[in-house]
N, C-alpha and C positions, 0 to 999 in steps of 0.2 A: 334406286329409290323404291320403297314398298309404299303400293294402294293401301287406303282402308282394309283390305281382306287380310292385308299381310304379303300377298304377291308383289314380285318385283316389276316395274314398269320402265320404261325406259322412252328416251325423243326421239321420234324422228324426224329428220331432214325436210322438209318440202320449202321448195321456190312457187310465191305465191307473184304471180304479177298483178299488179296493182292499176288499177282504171283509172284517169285515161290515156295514159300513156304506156304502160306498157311493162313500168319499173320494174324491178325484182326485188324483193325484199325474203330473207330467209325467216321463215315461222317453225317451229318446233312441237309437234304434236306428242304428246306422251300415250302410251299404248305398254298393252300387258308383253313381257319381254318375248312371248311368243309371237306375236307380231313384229314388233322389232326388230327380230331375228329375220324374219322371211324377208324384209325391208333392206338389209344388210345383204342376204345372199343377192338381193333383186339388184342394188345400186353395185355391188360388185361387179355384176352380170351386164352394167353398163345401163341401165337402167336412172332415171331423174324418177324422182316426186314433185307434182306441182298441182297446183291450187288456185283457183280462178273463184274470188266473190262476183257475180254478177246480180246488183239488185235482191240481193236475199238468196239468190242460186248458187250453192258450194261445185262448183264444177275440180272433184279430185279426179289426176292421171297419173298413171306410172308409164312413160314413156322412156324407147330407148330411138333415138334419134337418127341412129346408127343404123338399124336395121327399120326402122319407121313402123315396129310394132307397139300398139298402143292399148292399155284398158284404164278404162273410165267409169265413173259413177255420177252421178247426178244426186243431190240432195237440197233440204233448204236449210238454210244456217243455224244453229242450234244444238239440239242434244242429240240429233241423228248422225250428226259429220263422225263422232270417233268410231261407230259402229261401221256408214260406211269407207271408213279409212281401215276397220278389219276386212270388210268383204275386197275392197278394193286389191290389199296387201294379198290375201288369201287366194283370190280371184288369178292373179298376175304370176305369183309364186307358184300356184297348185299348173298352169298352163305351160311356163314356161320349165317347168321342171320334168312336164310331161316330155317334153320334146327333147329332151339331154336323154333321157332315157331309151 
């Protein structure tokens, strides 16, 4: 799928759990395919995406469960979540790619 700009964007994955219980519900974020990308090497890598509404608070993570490495962002609901779902993807990627190295 192409943005407005003519660039391709593409979905990502994220498990958003649901208050107050707990539920899991799968949401779909669209992002420019260079984020997608690094989201694809990350979930490869064993890696979840997930998503926590709390009262107006976007709490996004990329966690690997496996090894209990985590990064996170905080934002409030709105037109800042896909921006911090780039730093987040970029944040997670640029780290753990340090360390394969």
């Amino acid at each position: 799928m192409e943005n407005e700009r003519g660039g391709v964007v593409r979905g990502i994955k994220f498990t958003q759990f649901m208050f107050p219980n707990g539920r899991e519900v799968e949401v779909i974020i669209e992002r420019p395919e260079p984020i997608s990308d690094r989201a694809e090497v990350l979930i490869d890598d064993g890696f979840s995406l997930e998503v926590e509404n709390n009262r107006g608070e976007i709490w996004l993570s990329c966690v690997n469960h496996e090894t209990e490495e985590s990064f996170d962002e905080i934002c409030v609901n709105g037109t800042d979540v896909p921006l911090k779902v780039d730093e987040l993807i970029n944040k997670a990627f640029e780290k753990t790619q340090a360390k394969k190295a």
